[in-house]
TORLO-543901 format. One record per residue (C-alpha): residue in one letter; x, y, z. Coordinates in steps of 0.25 Angstrom, whole numbers. Layout:
<code=A&x=X&y=Y&z=Z>
...
//
This chain:
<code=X&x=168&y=68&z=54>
<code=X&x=155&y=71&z=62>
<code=X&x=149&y=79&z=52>
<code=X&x=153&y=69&z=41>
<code=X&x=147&y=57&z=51>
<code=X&x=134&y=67&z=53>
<code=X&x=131&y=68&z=37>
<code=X&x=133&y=52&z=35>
<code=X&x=122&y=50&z=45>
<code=X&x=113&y=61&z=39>
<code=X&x=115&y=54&z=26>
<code=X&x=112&y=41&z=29>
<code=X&x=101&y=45&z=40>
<code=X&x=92&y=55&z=32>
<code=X&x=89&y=45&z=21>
<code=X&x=86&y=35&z=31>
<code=X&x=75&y=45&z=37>
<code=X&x=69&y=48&z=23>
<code=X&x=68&y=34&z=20>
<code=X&x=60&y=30&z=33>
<code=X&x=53&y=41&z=31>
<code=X&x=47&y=37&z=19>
<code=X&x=35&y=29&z=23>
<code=X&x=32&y=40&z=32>
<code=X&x=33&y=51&z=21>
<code=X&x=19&y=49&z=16>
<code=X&x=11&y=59&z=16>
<code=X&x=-3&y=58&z=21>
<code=X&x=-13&y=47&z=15>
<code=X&x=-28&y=50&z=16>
<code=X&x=-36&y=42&z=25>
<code=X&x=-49&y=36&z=20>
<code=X&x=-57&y=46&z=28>
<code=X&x=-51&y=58&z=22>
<code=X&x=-53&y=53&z=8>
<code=X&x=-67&y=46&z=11>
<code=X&x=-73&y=54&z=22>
<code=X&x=-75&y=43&z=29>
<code=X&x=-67&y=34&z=37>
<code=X&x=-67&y=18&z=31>
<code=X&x=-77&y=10&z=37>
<code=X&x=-87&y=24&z=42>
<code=X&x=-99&y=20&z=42>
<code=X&x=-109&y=22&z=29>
<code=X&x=-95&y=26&z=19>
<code=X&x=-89&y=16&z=9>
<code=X&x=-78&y=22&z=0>
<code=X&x=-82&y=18&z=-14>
<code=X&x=-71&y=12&z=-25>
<code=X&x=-70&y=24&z=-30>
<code=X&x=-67&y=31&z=-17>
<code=X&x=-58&y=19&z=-14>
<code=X&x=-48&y=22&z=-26>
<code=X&x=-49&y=37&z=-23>
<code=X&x=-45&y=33&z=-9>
<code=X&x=-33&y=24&z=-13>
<code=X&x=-28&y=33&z=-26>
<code=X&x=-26&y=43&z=-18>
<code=X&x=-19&y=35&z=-4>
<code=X&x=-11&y=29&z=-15>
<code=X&x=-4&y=43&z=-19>
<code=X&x=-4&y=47&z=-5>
<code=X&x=7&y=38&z=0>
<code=X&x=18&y=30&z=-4>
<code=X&x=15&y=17&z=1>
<code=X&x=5&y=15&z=-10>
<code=X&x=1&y=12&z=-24>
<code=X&x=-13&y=11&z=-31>
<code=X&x=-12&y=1&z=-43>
<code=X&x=-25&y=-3&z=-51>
<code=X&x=-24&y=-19&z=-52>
<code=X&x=-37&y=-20&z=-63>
<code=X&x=-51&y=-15&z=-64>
<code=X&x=-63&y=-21&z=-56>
<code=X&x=-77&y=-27&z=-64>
<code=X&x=-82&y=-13&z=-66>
<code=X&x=-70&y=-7&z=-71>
<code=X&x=-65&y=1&z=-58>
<code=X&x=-50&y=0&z=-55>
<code=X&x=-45&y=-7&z=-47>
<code=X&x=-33&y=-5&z=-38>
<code=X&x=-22&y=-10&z=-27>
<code=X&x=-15&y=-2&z=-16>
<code=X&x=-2&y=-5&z=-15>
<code=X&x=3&y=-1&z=-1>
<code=X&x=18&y=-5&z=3>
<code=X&x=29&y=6&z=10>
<code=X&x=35&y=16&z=1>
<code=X&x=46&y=9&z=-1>
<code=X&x=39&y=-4&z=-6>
<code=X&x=31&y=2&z=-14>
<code=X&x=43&y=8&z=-23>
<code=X&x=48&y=-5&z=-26>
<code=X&x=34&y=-12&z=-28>
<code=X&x=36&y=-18&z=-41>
<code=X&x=49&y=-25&z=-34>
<code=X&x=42&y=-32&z=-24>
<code=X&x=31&y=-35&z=-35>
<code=X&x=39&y=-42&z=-42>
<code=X&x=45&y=-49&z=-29>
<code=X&x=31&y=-53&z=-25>
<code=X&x=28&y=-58&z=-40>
<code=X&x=42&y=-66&z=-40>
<code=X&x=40&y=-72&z=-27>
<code=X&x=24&y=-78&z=-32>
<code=X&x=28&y=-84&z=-44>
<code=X&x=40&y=-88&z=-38>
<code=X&x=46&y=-93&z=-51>
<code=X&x=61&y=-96&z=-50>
<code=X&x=63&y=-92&z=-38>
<code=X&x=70&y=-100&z=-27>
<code=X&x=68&y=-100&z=-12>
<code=X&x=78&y=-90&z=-8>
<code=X&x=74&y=-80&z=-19>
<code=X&x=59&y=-80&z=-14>
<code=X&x=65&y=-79&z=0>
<code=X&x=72&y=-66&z=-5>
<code=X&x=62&y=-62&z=-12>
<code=X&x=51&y=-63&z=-3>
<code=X&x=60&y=-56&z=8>
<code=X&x=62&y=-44&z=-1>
<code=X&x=46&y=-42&z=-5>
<code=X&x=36&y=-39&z=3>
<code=X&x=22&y=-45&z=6>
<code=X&x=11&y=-41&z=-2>
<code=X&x=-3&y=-39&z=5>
<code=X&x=-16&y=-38&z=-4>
<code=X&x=-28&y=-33&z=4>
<code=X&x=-40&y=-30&z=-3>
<code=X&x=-54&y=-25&z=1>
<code=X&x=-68&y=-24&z=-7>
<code=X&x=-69&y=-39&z=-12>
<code=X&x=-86&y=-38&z=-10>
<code=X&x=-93&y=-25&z=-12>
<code=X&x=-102&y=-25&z=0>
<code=X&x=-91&y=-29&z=8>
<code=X&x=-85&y=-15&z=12>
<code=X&x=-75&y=-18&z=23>
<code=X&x=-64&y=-23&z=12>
<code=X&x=-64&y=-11&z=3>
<code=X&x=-63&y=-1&z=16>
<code=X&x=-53&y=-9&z=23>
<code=X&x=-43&y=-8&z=10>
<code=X&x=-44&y=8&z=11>
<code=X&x=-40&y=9&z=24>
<code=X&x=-29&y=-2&z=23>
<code=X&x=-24&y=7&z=12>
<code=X&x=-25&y=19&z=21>
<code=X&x=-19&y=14&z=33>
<code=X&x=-8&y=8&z=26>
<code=X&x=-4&y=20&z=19>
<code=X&x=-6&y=29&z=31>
<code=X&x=-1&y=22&z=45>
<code=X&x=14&y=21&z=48>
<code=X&x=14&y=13&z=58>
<code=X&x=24&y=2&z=59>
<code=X&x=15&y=-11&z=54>
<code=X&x=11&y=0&z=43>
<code=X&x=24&y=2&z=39>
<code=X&x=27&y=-13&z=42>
<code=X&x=16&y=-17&z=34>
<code=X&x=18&y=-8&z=23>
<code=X&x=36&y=-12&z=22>
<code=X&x=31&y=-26&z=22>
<code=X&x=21&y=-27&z=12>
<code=X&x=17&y=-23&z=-1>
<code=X&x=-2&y=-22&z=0>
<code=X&x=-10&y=-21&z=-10>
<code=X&x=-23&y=-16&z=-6>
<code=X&x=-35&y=-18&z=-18>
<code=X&x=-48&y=-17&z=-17>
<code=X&x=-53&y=-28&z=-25>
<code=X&x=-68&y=-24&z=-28>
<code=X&x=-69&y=-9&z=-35>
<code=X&x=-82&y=-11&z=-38>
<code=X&x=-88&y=-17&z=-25>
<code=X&x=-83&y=-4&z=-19>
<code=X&x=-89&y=5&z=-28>
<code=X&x=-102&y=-2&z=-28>
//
């Protein structure tokens, strides 16, 4: 009887750790000042658009809270991207709560109770961007490390953050950067 009572706990217990292991099972992401050199906001540095995707290409492979998607091309032809940053189990079901959000804007046919529903099972989603004016150099260094700190930290109002909400980092001026 024992060993029988010792195997069902094992067995509903070990999943339970995996599962809650899984935010904690990425592996390392590099910080901005391993990939730059430099940390963001060191005096005489600014990362360049091209440096900035390199940056984010490769944080986006690095952890499982993320996804780089290109969203269009900018005036002079650069790409143009988002970072999608939500936990990992969020981000396994994005095209769900994609279609949750679009359902719950248009808001076509839908009666109060199925909004209420369908607004308690989605989740928020944040847009920051960064880079809106060329010479202005705080926004586009700000974005990168947002999207580091938000794939690195697991502290609880990271995790909090990253179970409740679904953000969308973009930088919205390629050009301004590289320039």
């Amino acid at each position: 009887m024992r060993s029988s009572h010792s195997r069902l706990c094992r067995a509903l217990v070990l999943p339970l750790l995996l599962v809650g292991g899984v935010a904690q099972a990425q592996g390392h992401i590099t910080s901005p000042k391993e990939q730059f050199g430099h940390n963001i906001g060191d005096d005489y540095w600014l990362p360049n658009y091209d440096q900035y995707v390199a940056y984010v290409t490769k944080i986006a492979k690095e952890s499982n809270r993320a996804k780089l998607v290109q969203i269009g091309q900018s005036a002079e032809g650069r790409p143009q991207y988002t970072l999608i940053v939500s936990a990992p189990e969020t981000m396994k079901n994005l095209e769900h709560y994609r279609q949750i959000a679009q359902r719950l804007a248009l808001a076509k046919g839908l009666t109060d109770e199925q909004a209420h529903q369908l607004a308690n099972e989605g989740k928020a989603v944040v847009w920051i961007d960064g880079g809106l004016h060329a010479t202005e150099v705080l926004g586009a260094s700000q974005l990168i490390e947002t999207e580091y700190q938000l794939l690195s930290r697991n502290d609880p109002e990271t995790m909090r953050i990253l179970h409740d909400d679904i953000v969308l980092l973009t930088n919205v001026n390629p050009d301004g950067m590289q320039l």
